[in-house]
N, C-alpha and C positions, 0 to 999 in steps of 0.2 A: 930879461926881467919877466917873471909871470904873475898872475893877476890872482891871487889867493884872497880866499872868502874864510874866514875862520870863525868861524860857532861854537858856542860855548867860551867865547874870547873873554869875556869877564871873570871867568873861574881862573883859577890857579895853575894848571896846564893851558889851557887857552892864553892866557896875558902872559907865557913866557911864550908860545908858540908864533903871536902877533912878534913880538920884541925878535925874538931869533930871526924872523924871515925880515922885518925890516934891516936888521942888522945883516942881512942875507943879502941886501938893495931890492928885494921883491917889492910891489906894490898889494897892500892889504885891508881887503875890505872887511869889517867886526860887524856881528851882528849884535845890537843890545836893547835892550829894552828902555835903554836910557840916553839922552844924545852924551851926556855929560858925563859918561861911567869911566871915560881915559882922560888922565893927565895929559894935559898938549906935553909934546918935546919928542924927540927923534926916534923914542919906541913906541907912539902914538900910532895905531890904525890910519894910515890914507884916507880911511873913507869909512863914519860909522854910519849903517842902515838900522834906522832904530823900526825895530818890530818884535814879537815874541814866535818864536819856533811852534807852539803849540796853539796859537791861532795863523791858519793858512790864507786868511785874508788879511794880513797884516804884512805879507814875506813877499807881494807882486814885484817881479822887477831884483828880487834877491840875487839872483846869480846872472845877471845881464852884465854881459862883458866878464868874466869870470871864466877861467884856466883849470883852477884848482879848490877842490872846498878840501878844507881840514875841520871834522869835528868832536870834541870833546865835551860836545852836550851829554848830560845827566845831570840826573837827581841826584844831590847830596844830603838831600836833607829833606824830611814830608813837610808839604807846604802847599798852602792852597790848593788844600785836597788833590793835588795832583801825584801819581803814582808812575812809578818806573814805567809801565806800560804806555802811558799820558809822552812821559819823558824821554826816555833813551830808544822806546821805539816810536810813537808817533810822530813826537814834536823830529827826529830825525829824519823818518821817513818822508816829513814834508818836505825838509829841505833837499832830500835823493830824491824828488819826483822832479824839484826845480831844477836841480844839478842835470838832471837828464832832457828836460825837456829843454832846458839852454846850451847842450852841447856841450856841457864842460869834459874834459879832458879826464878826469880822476877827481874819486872821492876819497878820501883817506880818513877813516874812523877806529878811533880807541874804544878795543872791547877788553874781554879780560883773557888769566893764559890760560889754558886748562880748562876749558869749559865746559865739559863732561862731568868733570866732578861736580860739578853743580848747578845743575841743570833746571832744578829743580827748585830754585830761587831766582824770583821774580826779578832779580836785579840780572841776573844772568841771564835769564832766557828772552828778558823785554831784548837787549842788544844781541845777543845771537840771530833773534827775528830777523832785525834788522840787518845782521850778515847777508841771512838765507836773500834776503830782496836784493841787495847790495849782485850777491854773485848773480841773480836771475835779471837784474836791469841791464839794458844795452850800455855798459858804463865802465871804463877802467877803473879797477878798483885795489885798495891794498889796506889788511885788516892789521892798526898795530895792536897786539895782547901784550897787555905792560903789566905786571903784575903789582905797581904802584894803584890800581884802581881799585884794588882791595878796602883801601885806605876807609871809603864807604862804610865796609862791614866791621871797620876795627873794635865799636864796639859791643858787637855781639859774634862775631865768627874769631876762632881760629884757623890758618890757615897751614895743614901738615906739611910739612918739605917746603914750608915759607924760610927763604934768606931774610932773617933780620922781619923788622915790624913796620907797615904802615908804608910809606915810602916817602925818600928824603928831599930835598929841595935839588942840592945836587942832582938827585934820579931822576927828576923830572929835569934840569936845566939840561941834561943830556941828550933825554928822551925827544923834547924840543929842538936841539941841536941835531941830529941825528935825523928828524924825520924834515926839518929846513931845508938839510943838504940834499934831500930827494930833489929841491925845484934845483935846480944851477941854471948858469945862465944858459940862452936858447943853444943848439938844440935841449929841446927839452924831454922828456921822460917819449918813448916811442907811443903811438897810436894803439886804441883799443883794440883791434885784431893781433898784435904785433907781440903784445904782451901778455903775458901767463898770466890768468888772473887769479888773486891771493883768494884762502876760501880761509 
């Protein structure tokens, strides 16, 4: 059983991402801003740390005793003046400073696929930043590019050589599925020198 912290767990990839791994028998800690943001019952977070990502004096103690962070923090929407750069990279980066300085094992972060082609928007390039730290931090790490994170720009981008629009409930319950099965039971995923690290 490993000890997964999942960020952004209140969102819509987050809250199936908690649900798969408990259904996985992982033990799962949610960060939220609110103690009360999960229905109790058996997809329930183990253990909610209520803080905000984007204040670093609210997050002490966030990854203590923690294996694995999974996160799918971003901005969906402007709000409280805060800006992709505020969100997908710093409020993240706080949490990879704790990931590292508590030893955790791997951080696994949803950025987007193709990110060349657009580079040049601030939704893109705020999480790419936070790649570049990710590969330069002492840290196993593995980048997933879901092309469902688009979903953000639906309505103002097109996306050329896009399958289909937006992305589906199914695509995500997958996606979640799929990135669960990276913890199985111990042994667990090999040691940071041992493994290739994803760029």
């Amino acid at each position: 059983m490993a000890r997964v912290l999942v960020v952004g767990a209140t969102g819509y990839l987050g809250s199936h991402m908690v649900a798969e791994l408990k259904a996985a028998g992982h033990w799962v800690r949610a960060l939220s801003r609110r103690k009360d943001a999960f229905d109790a019952g058996a997809q329930a977070p183990n253990e909610i740390f209520v803080g905000q990502a984007t204040r670093p004096e609210t997050l002490t103690g966030l990854c203590d005793g923690i294996d694995y962070v999974f996160s799918a923090l971003g901005l969906t929407r402007q709000k409280e003046n805060l800006s992709f750069w505020d969100v997908d990279y710093k409020a993240n980066k706080n949490v990879l400073d704790l990931a590292v300085a508590g030893e955790v094992k791997q951080f696994l972060f949803i950025s987007v696929v193709r990110p060349g082609l657009s580079a040049d928007l601030d939704i893109v390039a705020a999480r790419e930043a936070l790649v570049r730290d990710m590969t330069a931090a002492p840290i196993a790490h593995t980048v997933v590019r879901a092309t469902g994170f688009f979903r953000t720009c639906a309505n103002s981008l097109t996306w050329p050589g896009a399958v289909g629009s937006g992305w589906s409930a199914a695509g995500q319950r997958e996606l979640t599925r799929l990135t669960a099965a990276m913890w199985p039971a111990p042994p667990l995923l090999p040691s940071a020198p041992e493994r290739r690290r994803s760029r």
